[in-house]
C-alpha positions in Angstrom: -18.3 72.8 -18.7 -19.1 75.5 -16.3 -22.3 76.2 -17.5 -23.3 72.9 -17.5 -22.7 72.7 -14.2 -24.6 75.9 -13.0 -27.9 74.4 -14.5 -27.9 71.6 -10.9 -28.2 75.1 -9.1 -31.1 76.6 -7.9 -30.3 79.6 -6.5 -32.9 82.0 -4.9 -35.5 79.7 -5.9 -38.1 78.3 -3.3 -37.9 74.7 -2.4 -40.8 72.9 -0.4 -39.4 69.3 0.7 -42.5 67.3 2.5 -41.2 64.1 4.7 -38.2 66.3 5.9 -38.3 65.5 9.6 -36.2 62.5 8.7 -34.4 60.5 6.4 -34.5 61.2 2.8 -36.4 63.9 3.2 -33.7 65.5 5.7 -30.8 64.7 3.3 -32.9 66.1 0.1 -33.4 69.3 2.2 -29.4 70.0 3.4 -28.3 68.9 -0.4 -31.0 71.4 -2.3 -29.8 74.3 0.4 -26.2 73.4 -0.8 -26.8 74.7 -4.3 -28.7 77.8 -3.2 -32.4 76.9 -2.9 -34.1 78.7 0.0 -35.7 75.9 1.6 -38.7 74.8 3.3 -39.3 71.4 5.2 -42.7 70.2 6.1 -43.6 67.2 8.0 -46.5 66.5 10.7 -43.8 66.0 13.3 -42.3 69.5 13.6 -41.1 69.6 16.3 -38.6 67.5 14.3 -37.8 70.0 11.9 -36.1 72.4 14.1 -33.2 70.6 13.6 -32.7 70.3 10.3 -33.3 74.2 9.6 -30.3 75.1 12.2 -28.0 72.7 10.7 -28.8 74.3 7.1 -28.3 77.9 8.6 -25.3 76.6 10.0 -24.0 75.2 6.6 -24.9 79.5 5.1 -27.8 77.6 3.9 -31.7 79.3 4.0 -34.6 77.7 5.3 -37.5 77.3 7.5 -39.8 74.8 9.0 -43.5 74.2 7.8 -46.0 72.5 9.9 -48.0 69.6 7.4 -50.1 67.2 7.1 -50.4 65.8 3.7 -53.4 63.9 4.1 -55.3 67.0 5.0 -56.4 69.2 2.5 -56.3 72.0 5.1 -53.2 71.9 6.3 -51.3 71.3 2.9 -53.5 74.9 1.8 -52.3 76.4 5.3 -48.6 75.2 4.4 -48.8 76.9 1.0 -50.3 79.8 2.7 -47.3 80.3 5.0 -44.6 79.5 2.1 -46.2 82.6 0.5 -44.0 85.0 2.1 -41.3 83.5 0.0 -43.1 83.6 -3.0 -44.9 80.3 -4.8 -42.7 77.5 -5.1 -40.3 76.8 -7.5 -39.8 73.2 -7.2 -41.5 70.5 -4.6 -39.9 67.6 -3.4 -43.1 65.6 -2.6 -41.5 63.1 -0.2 -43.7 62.3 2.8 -44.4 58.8 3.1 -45.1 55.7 5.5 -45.6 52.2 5.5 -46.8 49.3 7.1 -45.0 45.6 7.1 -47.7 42.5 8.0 -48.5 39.8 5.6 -51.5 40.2 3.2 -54.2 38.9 4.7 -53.2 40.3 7.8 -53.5 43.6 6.7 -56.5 45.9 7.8 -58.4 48.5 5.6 -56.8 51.1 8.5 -53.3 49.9 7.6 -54.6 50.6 3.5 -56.1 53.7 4.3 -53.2 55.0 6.7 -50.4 54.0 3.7 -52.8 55.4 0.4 -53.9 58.4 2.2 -50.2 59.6 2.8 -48.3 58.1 -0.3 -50.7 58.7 -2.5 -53.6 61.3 -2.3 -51.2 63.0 0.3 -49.0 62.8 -2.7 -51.7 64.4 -5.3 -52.7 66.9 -2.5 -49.4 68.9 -2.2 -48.8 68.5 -5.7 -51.8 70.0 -7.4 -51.6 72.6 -4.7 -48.2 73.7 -5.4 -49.2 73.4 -9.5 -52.2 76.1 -8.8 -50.2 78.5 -6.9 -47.1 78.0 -9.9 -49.8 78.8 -12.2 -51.2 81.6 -10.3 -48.0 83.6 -10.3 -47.3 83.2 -14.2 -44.5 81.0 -13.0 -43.2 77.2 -14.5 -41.8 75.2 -11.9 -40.8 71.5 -11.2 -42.4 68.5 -8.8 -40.6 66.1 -7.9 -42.8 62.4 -6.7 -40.4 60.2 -4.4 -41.8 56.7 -5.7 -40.1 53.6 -5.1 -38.9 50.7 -7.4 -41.8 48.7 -5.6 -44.2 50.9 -7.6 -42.7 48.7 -10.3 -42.0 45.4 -8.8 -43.2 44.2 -5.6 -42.2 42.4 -2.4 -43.6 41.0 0.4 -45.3 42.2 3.3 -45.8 45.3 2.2 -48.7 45.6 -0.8 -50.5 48.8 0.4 -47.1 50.5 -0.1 -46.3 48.8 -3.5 -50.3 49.6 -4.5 -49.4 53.7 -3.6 -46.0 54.1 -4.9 -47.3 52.5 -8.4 -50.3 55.1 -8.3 -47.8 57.4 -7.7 -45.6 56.8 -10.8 -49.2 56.6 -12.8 -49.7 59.9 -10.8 -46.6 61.5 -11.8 -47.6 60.7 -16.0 -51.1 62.1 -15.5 -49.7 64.9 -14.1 -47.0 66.1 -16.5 -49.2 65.6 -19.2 -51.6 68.1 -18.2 -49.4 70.6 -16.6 -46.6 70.9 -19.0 -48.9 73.5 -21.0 -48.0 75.9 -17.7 -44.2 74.9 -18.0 -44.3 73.0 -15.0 -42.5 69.7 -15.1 -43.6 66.5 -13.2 -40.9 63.4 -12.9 -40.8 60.8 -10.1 -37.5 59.6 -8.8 -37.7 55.9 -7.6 -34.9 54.5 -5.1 -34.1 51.1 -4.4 -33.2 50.1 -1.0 -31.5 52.8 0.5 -29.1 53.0 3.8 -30.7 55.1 6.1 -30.8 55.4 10.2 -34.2 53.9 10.8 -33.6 50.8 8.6 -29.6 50.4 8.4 -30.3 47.5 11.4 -32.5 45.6 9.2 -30.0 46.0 6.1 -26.6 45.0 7.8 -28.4 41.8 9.3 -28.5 38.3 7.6 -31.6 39.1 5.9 -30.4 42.4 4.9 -27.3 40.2 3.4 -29.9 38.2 1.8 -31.8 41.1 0.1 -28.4 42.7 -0.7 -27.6 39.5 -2.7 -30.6 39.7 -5.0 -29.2 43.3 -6.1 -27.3 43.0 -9.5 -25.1 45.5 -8.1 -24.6 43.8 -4.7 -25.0 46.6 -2.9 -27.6 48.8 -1.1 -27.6 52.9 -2.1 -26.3 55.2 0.1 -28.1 58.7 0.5 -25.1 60.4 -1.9 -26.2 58.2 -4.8 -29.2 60.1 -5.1 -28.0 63.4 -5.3 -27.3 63.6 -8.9 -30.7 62.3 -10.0 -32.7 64.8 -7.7 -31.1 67.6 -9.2 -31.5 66.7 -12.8 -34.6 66.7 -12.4 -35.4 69.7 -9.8 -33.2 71.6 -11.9 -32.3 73.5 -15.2 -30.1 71.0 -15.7 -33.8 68.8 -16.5 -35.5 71.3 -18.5 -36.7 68.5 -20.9 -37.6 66.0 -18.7 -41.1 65.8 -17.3 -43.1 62.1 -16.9 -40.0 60.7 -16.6 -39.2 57.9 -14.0 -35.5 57.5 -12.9 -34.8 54.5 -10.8 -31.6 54.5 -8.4 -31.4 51.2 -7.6 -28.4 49.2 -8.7 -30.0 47.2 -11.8 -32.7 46.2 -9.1 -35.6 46.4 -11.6 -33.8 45.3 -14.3 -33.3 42.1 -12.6 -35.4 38.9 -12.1 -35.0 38.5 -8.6 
């Protein structure tokens, strides 16, 4: 049973998380440093990021803080640049993210462009960056796409974000196909609605309770439920898995509400 175990560990191996000022992205940082990874968070606010590296050096965890922007071409090469020092990545947690909530047809080709360029290409940018630099040091690796489920279903207010996270799952097939010939694994993990500080006020209110009732489950994720399913497939431990999509979610998509 040991054994099993030690293939969710990544120890000495690089780790790029992008989006890991805040939120998910923090929590994926801390828990990937927990099981050895030497760990590098990106975001465009890093200032932020500060932060998070002392409270994983703290923890006897490594790690070290990566300005990025993932929309610019640029600065994702610049961020790979800098990672160097470490080595090329072993696995990417490709995480950054934003959104924008306003009916359809009150949306603006700024709020599309803002979401697609960050979700999405921002999303293709630091991924077939990290593949060529993988591939350039004779190396496999594994890329992990944070979707969401709404790149399977959808909800309203929010369409440019559905639109990007359902290129991204398309994203994450495309990608696994053509890069598993250099051993390098693609999956996308997808949460559902997910307690976190800059939405729990919106979740524990009556609409929250609403939303929360639509859930097969009856209940909104916590951060620890997706701890499990980011390791299987950053690790070992996922060797065979690549094109998947895992969806953490409660029986959301399953259901027909």
């Amino acid at each position: 049973m040991s054994g099993a175990i030690d293939r969710f560990r990544l120890d000495g191996r690089v780790v790029l998380v992008t989006g890991a000022s805040s939120g998910l992205g923090t929590h994926f940082a801390q828990l990937l440093a927990s099981v050895g990874a030497r760990v590098a968070v990106a975001a465009r606010r890093a200032d932020k990021l500060q932060t998070v590296v002392d409270a994983i050096v703290q923890a006897g965890g490594q790690a070290r803080a990566l300005a990025l922007d993932v929309t610019d071409p640029a600065s994702v090469r610049a961020c790979f640049d800098a990672l160097a020092s470490w080595g090329a990545p072993d696995v990417v947690i490709n995480n950054a993210g934003v959104t924008v909530t306003r009916p359809l047809l009150e949306q603006t080709p700024e709020d599309f462009d803002q979401v697609l360029d960050t979700n999405l290409k921002g999303c293709w940018l630091v991924a077939t960056e990290a593949a060529r630099r993988m591939v350039a040091a004779g190396q496999g690796g594994s890329i992990v796409n944070v979707a969401s489920i709404l790149g399977e279903r959808v909800a309203g207010g929010v369409a440019p974000y559905a639109i990007s996270k359902a290129g991204v799952v398309q994203a994450t097939k495309a990608m696994a196909l053509e890069l598993a010939r250099h051993r390098i694994r693609v999956n996308a993990l997808l949460p559902g609605y997910v307690v976190t500080d800059l939405n729990r006020d919106f979740l524990t209110s009556e609409a929250g309770d609403k939303l929360r009732s639509r859930i097969p489950s009856r209940r909104f994720g916590e951060l620890g439920d997706l701890d499990g399913p980011l390791l299987l497939l950053a690790s070992d431990a996922g060797a065979a898995m690549s094109g998947a999509t895992v969806a953490v979610d409660g029986a959301h998509l399953v259901s027909s509400l």
